[in-house]
C-alpha positions in Angstrom: 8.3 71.6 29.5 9.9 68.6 30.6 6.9 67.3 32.6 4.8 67.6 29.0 7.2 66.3 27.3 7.3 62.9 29.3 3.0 62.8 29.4 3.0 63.0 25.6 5.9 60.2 25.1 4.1 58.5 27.4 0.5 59.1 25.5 2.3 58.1 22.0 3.9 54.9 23.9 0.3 53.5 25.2 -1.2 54.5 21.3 1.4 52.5 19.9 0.8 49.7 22.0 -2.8 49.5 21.5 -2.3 49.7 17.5 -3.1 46.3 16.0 0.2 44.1 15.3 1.0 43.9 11.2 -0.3 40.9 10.1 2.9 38.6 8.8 2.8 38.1 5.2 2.2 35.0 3.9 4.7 33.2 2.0 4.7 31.3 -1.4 3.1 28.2 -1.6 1.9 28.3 2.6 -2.2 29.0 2.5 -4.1 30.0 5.4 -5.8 28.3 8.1 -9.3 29.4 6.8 -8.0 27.6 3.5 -7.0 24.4 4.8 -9.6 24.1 6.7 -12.0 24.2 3.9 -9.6 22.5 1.7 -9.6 19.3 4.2 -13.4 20.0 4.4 -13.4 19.6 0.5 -11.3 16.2 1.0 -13.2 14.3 4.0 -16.9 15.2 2.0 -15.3 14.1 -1.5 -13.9 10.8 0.9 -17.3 10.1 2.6 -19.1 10.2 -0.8 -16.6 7.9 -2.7 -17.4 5.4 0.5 -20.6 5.5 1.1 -21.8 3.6 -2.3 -18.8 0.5 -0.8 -20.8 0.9 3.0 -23.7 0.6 1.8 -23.6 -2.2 -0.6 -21.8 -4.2 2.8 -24.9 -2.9 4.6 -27.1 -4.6 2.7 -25.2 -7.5 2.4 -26.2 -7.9 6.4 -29.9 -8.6 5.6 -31.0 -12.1 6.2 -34.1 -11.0 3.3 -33.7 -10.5 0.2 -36.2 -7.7 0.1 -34.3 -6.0 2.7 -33.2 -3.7 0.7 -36.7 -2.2 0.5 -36.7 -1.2 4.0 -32.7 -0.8 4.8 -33.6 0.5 8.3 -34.9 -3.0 9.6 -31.7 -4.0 8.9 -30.3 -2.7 12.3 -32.1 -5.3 14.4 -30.9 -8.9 12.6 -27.9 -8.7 10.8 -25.9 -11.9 10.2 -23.4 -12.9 8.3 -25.6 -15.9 6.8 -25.5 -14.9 3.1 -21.7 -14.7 3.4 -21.9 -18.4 4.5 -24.6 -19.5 2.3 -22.7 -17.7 -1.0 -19.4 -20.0 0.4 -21.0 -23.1 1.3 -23.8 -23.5 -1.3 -22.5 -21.8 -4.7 -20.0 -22.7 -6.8 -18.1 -19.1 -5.6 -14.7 -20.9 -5.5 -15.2 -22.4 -8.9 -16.1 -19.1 -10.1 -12.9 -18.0 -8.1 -10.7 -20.1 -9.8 -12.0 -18.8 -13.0 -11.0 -15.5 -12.6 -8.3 -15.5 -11.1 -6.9 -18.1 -13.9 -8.9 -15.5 -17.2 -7.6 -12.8 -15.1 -4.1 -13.1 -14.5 -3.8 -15.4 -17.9 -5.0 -12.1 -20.0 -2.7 -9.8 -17.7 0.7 -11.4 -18.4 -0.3 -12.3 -21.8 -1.6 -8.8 -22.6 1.5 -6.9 -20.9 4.3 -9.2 -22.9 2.8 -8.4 -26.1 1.5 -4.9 -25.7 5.4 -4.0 -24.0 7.6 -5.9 -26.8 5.4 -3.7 -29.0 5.2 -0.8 -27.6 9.0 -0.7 -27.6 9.7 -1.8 -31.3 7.3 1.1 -32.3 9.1 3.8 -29.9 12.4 2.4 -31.0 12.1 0.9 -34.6 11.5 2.2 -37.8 10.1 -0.2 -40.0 8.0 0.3 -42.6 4.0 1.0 -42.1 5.2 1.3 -38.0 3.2 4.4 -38.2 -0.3 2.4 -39.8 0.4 -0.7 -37.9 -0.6 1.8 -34.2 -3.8 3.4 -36.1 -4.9 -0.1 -37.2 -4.6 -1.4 -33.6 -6.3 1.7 -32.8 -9.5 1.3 -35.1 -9.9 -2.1 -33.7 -11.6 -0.4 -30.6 -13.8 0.9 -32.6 -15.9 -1.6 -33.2 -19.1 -2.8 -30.4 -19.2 -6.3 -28.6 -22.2 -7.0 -30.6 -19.8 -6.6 -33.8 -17.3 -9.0 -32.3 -19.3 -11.4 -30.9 -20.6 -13.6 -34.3 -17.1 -13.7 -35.7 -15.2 -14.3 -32.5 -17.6 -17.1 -31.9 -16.8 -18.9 -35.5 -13.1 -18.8 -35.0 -12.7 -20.2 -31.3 -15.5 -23.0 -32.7 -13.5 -23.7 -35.4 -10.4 -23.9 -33.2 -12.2 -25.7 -30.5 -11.7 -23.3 -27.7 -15.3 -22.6 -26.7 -15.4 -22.8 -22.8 -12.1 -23.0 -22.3 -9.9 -21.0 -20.2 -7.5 -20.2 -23.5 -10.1 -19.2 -25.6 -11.9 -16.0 -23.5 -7.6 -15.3 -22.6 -7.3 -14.6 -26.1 -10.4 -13.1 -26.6 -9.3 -10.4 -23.5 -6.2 -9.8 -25.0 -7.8 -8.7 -28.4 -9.1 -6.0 -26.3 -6.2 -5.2 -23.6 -3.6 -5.3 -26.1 -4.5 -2.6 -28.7 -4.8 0.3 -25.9 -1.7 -1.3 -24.0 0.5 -1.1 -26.7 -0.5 2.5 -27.4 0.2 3.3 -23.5 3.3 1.5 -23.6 4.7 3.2 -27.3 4.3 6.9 -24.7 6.0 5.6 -22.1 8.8 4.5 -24.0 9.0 7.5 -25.7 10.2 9.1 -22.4 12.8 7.0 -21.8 16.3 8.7 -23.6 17.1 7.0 -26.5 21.0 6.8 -24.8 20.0 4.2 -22.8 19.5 1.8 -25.8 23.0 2.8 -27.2 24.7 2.5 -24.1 23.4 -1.1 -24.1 24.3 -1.8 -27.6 28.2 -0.4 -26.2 28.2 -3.2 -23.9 27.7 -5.4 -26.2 23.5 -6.4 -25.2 21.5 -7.7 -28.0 18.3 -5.6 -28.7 16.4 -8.5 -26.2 19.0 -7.9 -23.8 18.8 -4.3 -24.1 15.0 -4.2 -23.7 14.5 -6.8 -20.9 17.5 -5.7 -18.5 17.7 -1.8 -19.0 14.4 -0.9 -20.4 11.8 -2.8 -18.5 13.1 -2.0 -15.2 12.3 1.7 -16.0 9.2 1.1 -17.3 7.6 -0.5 -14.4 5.1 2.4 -13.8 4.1 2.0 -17.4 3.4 -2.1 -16.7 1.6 -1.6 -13.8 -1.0 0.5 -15.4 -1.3 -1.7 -18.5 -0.9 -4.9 -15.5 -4.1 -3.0 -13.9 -6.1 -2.5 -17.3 -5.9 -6.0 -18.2 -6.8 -7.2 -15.1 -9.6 -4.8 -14.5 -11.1 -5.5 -17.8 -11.1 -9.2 -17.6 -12.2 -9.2 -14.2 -15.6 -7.4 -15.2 -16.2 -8.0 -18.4 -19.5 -9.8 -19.0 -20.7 -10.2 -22.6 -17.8 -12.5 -23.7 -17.6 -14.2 -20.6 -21.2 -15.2 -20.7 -21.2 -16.2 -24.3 -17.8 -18.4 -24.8 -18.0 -20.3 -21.3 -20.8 -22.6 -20.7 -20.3 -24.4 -18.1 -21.6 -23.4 -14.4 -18.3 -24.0 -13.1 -16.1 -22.2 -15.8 -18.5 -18.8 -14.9 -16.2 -15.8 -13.8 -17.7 -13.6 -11.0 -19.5 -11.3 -13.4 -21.5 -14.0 -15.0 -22.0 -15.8 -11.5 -23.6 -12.6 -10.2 -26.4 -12.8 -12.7 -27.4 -16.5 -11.4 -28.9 -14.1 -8.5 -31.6 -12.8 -10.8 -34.2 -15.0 -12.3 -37.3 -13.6 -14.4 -39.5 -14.0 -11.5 -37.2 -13.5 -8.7 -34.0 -11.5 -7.6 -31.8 -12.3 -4.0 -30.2 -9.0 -4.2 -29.1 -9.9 -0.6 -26.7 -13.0 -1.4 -25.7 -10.7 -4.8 -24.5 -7.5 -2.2 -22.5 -11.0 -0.5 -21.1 -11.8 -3.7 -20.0 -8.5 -4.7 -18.7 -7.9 -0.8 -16.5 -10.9 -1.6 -15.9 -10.1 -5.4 -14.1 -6.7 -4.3 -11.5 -8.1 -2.4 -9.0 -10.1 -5.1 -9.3 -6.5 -6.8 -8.3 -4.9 -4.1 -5.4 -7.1 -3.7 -4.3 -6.9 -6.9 -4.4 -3.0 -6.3 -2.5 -2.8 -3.1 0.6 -4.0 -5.3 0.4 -2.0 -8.0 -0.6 1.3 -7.1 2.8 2.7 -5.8 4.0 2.7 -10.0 -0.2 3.3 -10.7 -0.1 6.9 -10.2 3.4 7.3 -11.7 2.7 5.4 -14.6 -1.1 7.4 -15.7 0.7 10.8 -16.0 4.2 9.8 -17.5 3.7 9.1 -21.4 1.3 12.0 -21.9 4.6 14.5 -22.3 6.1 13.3 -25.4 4.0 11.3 -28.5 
């Protein structure tokens, strides 16, 4: 008995060791490795495509031709950097540069003060027709460039501002400001109201309050209306082309089109351009875009 005893403990012994092991249970919020592996799959192929339009256009920008792009794969054999010198050297790029930069930043702080002080008197004040005042800066986005452009033109000529740096600052901030303001009003909304009173406590006027406790924690809030602005004068081209008439007061977007004739276009010294355009953008977005994701989801919780 005992010897069949020990032959079927020792049977049940080498079942239970060939039994598959449990599998362990996966945990909230862990995923699998077949999941991540097709979720980093998902990422690189949605990275590749968002890159390939930006490699591509600094492909081009290789081609000593300007119908290069025609036949991208005798590219290979002769790039140069030629168009890069011939855009720096033998344009006005740098007076184009100055420009923008100058329409760009101009309508960025400009923009930002006034859409912030009234975002902030809407969130926080009640006077009267506050409520219309946001729908009427609202409707004025309603209306199409074409609209704008006949009236717009009358009052800088009357006030002498046509090609001048002021005059197409102004012009930007009559579009910035509306949708600033609006951005601005939610994001104050989400700052407690306590914070004002406990300024007033200390004895800070309604300035003080606003420019030393408020601003600092809005600064996600600025960076996206900072990044609007900019964005918006930097590639706007209707206005731009209309109100400055001088070669050298062109910002980039207008300077691109001198690229394209009737009877001719260098595409090749435009991909340059554009190569060269992108780079004060992405500048300007290396700074801002630690409050830039912040900023575009705060605002939408509370209206």
């Amino acid at each position: 008995m005992s010897t069949t005893t020990a032959e079927t403990s020792a049977a049940a012994n080498k079942e239970d060791s060939m039994a598959p092991a449990p599998r362990k249970a996966t945990k909230r919020g862990e995923s699998t490795p077949a999941v991540r592996l097709a979720s980093h799959g998902i990422l690189i192929t949605a990275s590749l495509i968002a890159l390939f339009p930006v490699a591509w256009l600094v492909f081009l920008s290789l081609g000593p031709d300007k119908d290069d792009y025609l036949h991208p794969g005798r590219i290979w054999g002769k790039m140069t950097f030629d168009n890069y010198t011939f855009v720096l050297q033998e344009t006005k790029f740098f007076d184009w540069l100055q420009t923008t930069m100058i329409v760009t930043l101009g309508t960025t702080l400009i923009g930002v003060v006034i859409s912030a002080t009234t975002g902030y008197a809407v969130s926080r004040m009640r006077f009267p027709g506050y409520r219309k005042f946001m729908w009427v800066l609202l409707v004025t986005q309603m209306f199409p460039v074409a609209v704008l452009m006949v009236p717009m033109y009358q009052i800088l000529s009357e006030l002498q501002l046509i090609d001048s740096y002021l005059g197409l600052i102004l012009v930007y901030c009559t579009t910035t400001v509306p949708y600033c303001a609006w951005l601005m009003k939610g994001y104050f909304d989400t700052i407690p109201f306590e914070i004002d009173e406990a300024g007033r406590v200390d004895g800070l006027t309604p300035f003080g309050t606003f420019a030393r406790l408020i601003l600092p924690l809005a600064k996600p809030g600025l960076a996206v209306a900072a990044f609007y602005s900019f964005l918006t004068a930097f590639g706007e081209v209707a206005f731009a082309a209309t109100f400055m008439l001088s070669d050298t007061k062109y910002t980039f977007a207008v300077g691109l089109q001198t690229f394209v004739s009737e009877h001719d276009a260098q595409r090749n010294l435009m991909a340059a351009t554009a190569v060269l355009i992108a780079i004060p953008v992405s500048a300007f977005f290396y700074f801002v875009q630690k409050n830039l994701v912040t900023g575009l989801t705060a605002g939408g919780t509370k209206g």
